[in-house]
N, C-alpha and C positions, 0 to 999 in steps of 0.2 A: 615617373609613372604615377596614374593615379587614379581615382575608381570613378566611375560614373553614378555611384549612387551604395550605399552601405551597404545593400545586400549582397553586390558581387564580393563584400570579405568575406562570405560564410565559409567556414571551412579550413581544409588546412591546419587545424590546431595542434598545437605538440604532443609528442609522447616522453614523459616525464619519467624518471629511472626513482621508485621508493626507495630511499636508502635507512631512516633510523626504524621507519614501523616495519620494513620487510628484510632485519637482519638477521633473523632466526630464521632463515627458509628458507632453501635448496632453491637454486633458478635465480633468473631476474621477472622481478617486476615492475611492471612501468603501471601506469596512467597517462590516459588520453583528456587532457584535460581540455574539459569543452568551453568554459569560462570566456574563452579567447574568441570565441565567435560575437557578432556584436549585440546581440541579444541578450549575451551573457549566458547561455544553455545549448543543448545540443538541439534542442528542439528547433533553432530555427533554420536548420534542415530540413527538415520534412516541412515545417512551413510552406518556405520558398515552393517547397516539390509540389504539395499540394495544391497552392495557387496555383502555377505553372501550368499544372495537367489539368486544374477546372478552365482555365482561360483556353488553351486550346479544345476541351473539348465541346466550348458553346454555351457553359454551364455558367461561367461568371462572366459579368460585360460590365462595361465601365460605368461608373459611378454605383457599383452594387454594394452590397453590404455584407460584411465576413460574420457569421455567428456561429460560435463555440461553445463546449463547454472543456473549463479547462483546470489542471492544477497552478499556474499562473506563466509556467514558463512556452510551454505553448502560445498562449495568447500572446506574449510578447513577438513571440517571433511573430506570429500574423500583425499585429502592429506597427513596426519594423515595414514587412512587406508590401504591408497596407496603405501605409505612410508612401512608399516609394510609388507603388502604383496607382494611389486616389481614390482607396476603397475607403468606406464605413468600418467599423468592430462593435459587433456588443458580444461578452465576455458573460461566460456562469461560472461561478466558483462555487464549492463547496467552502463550507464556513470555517472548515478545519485551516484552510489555508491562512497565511500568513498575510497580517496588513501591509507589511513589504508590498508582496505582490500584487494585493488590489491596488495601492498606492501608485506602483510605477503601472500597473496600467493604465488606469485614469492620467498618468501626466502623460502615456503619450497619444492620448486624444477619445483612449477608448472608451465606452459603456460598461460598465461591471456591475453584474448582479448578483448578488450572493444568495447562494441556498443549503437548506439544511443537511449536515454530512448523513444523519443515523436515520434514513429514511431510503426505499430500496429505490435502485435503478426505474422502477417501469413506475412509483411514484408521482404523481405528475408536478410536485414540486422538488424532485431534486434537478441537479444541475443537466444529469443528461434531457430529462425531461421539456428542462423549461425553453433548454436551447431549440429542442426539435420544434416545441410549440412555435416560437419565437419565428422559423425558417417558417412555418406553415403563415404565419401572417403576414411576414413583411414580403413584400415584396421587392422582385430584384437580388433576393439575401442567396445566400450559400450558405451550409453548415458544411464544414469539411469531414467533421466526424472522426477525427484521429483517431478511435478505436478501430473501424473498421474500415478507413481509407487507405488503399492497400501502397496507395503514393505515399504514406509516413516510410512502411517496410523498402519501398525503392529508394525513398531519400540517401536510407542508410547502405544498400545493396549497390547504390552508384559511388558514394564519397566516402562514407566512414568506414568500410570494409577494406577499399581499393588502399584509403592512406594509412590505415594500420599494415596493413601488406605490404606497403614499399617502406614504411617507415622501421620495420623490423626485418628488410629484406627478407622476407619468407621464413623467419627464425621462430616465428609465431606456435605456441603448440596449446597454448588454453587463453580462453577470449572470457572474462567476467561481465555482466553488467546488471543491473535492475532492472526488473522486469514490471512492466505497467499495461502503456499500450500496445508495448512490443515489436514497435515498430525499429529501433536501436538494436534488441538485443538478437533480433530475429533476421533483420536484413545484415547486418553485418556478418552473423554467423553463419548465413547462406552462403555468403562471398568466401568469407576465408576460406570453410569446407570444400567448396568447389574448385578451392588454390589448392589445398590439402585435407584429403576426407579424414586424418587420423589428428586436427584440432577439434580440441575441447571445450565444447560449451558450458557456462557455469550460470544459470540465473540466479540473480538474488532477489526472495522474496521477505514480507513481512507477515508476522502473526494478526491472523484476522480475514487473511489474504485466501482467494480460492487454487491458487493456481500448482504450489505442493501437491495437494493433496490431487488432484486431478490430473497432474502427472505421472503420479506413481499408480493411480486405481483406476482414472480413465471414471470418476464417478465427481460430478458435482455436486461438492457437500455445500448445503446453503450452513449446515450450523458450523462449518470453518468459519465462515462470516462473523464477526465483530467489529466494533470499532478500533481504531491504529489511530497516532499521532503521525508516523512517518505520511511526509508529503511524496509524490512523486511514483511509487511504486507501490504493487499487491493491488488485486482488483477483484470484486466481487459481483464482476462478471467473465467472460471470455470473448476479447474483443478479437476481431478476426486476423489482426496483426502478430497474435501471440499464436508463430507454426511452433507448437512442443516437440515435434517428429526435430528440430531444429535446437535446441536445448536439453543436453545431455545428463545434464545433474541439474536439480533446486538445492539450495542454500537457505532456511529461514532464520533471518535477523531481526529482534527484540528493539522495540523503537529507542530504550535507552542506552542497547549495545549500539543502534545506530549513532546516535546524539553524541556520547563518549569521541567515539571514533573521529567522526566531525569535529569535533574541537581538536583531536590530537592532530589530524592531516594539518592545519592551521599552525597550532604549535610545533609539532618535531619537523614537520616536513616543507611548511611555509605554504602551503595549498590553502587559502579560504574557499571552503566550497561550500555548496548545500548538502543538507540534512542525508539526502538519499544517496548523496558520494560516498558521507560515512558508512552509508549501512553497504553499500558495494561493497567496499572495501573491508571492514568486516567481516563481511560474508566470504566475503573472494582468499582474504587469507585465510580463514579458518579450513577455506579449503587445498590451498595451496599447503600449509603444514603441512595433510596430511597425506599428499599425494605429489607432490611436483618433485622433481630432481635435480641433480646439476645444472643440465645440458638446456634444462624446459625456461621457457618464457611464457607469461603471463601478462595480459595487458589487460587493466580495468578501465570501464569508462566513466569518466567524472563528470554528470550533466551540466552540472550549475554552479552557480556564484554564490557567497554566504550572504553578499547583502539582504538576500529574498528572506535571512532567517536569524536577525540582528537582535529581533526582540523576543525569541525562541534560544533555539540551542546555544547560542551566544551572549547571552543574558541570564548570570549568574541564578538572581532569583527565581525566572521561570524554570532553570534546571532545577531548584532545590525544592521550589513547590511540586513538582513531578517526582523528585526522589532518585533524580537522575544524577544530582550532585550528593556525598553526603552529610550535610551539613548536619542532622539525626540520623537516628537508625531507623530507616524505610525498611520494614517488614514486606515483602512481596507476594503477590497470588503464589510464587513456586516454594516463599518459602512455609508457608501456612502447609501446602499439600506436604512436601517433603517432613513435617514436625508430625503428619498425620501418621508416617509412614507406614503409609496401607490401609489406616484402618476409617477410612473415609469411603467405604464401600457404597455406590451409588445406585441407591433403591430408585424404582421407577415403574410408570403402572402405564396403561395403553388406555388410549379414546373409549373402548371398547366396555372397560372395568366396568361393576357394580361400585357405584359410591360406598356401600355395604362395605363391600370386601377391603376398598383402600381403608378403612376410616381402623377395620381391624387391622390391615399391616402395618399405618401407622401408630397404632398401640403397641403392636407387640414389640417391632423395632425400637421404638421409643424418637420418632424424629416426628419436626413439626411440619414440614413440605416434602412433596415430593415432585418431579419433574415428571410432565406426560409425554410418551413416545409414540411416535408410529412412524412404521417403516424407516425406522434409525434415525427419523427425524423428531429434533425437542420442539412439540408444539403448543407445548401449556405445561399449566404447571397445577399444583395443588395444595393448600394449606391448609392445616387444624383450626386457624384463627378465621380462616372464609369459611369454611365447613360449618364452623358453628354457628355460625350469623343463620345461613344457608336453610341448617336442620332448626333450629330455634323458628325460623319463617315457613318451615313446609318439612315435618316428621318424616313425610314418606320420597323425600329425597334419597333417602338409601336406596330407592329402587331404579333410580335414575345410571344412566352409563355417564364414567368420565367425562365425554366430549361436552354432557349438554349443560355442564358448571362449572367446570376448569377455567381459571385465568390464562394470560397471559404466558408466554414462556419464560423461563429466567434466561435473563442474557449473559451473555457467553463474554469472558474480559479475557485480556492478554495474559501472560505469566509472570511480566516484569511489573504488573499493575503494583502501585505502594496501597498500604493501608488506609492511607486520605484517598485515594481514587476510591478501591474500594466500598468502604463505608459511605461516601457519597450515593453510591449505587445499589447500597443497600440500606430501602427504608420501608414505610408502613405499607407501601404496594409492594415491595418488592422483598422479599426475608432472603434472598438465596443469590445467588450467581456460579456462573460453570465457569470451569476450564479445562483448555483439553493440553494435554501436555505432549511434547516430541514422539510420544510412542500413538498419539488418538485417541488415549484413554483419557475419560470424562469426568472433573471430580467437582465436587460442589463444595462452595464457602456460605456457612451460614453466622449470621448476627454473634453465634455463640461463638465460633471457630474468631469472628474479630476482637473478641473482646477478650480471648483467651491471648491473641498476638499482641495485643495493647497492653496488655498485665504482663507480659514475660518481659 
């Protein structure tokens, strides 16, 4: 027997039994390791699907052109596809991703353009951005748009639902996976559900990520938005792939609990996978401890290959410059708050204020910024060291409201951030940075709070 062309291997991949990292845990657990697909990720599932359903519906014609924008394993698969049927690709990446990935795109044939991560979606130079542009010029192109092409959510609703089902004979009772475009964790868990409504959905998100917090409040907080190192999953948008009515529990995982984890599936269990396997898995146990039984089975899905992430989480010194390995003691944003304990109480004034009034509360208080709010949103910020430029330039500033001299807002960092990240991020423009901890509550690190964690 033998295949007409590489795409028809897609699929069929194994479900793997964790034995050293899932000993301490009532049940079994497996993994669906997607690796095995020739793309090397689960993504080139929906790929295929995608193409598929633009070709028949008139949408793509031969000799046209695939544009994306992608975290890099996507693009492969359209590559892959591309290559078999005589399409074109040009590729967006965000710049967080790894030279792996723009690497093997470029060798197999593709266009790769890189754009900047910490710039919003509607942006016109980020990645989703420049794809759209991109489909608007060229002609003959396709953008497939894997956030909101609903053929990602059926790739998985057709194969990866159906083969988790026969490959655990129905034994199935919690389904894990990383949650991004949603199109994996959402089609899949449509299918098992409708094998059996009483399996459990488990998403794993990352910090920075909107999708928690919009699950549990049904509110899009733009200041859950920060920047993450995790590639692959948490989005700070809501692409139309992601049904939450379909995703029963969020899980959020720390980009160095993810990283850790990732090297251990490698070492105890012989999995080289990427970055975002880890943080599944992770995620996925943390919640199996605390809930799974005997009788219960748990399958996580493992998207990708480590090669995408050789000179990342595989790469002793990039852990240790992160602080993800500990080669020193990495002080972290949790552990700065936790030293506070409590007494980091976070003063804040509204658009609306008299400059007057702030310039008194930051006296009496005794702090040098403060963060401006409105409608629970951090929209600016405020400093003694701009005030006084400010009032020195124009006395009767004091009569002016917050909104028409505030800076910037202080940006919001993860919890796992180390002290070198940090301090990088706080300089002559910037004196502060938030963080919002497990519970939403908001705390701020200033210049002084780092050099107090540097002296201990």
């Amino acid at each position: 027997m033998y295949y007409n062309s590489l795409i028809e291997t897609i699929g069929n991949t194994p479900l793997v039994k964790l034995n050293r990292l899932a000993k301490d845990i009532k049940g079994t657990v497996l993994v669906k390791v997607e690796y095995f697909n020739p793309g090397n990720s689960m993504k080139d599932r929906m790929a295929l699907k995608m193409i598929e359903d633009a070709e028949k519906a008139g949408i793509l014609k031969p000799g046209g052109t695939i544009i994306e924008g992608t975290s890099g394993n996507t693009g492969m698969g359209l590559a892959l596809v591309a290559i078999a049927k005589g399409y074109k690709c040009i590729f967006t990446l965000a710049d967080k991703q790894s030279q792996e990935k723009i690497d093997i795109l470029r060798a197999m044939g593709a266009e790769v353009i890189v754009c900047p991560t910490n710039v919003a979606p509607e942006d016109p130079r980020s990645y989703y951005s420049v794809a759209k542009k991109l489909n608007q010029d060229i002609p003959n192109s396709f953008y497939p748009n894997q956030y909101d092409n609903m053929s990602n959510t059926a790739a998985h609703y057709e194969t990866t639902g159906p083969e988790i089902w026969d490959q655990t004979e129905g034994k199935i009772t919690h389904y894990a996976a990383g949650v991004g475009t949603g199109g994996s964790m959402c089609g899949t868990a449509k299918y098992l559900k409708e094998q059996n409504p009483n399996v459990v959905s488990v998403g794993i998100d990352t910090y920075g990520s909107v999708f928690q917090k919009y699950k549990e409040t049904g509110v899009f907080d733009e200041n859950e938005i920060y920047p993450y190192m995790t590639e692959g999953i948490g989005e700070d948008i809501l692409p139309k792939n992601v049904d939450f009515s379909l995703i029963d529990n969020f899980v959020k995982v720390t980009d160095k609990d993810g990283a850790i984890m990732t090297r251990r599936l490698a070492r105890e269990e012989g999995l080289f996978v990427g970055w975002s396997c880890g943080s599944a898995v992770h995620g996925a146990l943390e919640y199996a401890r605390e809930n799974l039984k005997e009788d219960d089975m748990m399958v996580i899905i493992l998207p990708d290959h480590g090669t995408r992430y050789l000179a990342k989480v595989y790469n002793d010194n990039w852990m240790k410059d992160h602080g993800f390995l500990e080669s020193r003691d990495f002080a972290t944003a949790k552990d700065i708050i936790t030293r506070k304990n409590g007494s980091d109480k976070l003063y804040t004034v509204s658009k609306s204020d008299k400059i007057g009034q702030v310039i008194k509360m930051l006296n009496k208080e005794g702090i040098d910024q403060v963060p401006v709010v409105e409608n629970n949103h951090f929209v600016g910020s405020i400093s003694t060291a701009k005030l006084l430029e400010k009032l020195i330039e124009d006395p009767e500033i004091r009569e002016k409201e917050v909104g028409e001299v505030m800076d910037n807002p202080m940006p919001f960092v993860a919890m796992d951030n180390t002290l070198d990240v940090l301090s990088s991020m706080i300089n002559k423009d910037n004196k502060a940075v938030l963080v919002r901890d497990q519970a939403h509550e908001v705390h701020i690190i200033t210049q002084h709070d780092l050099l107090m964690a540097m002296s201990n």
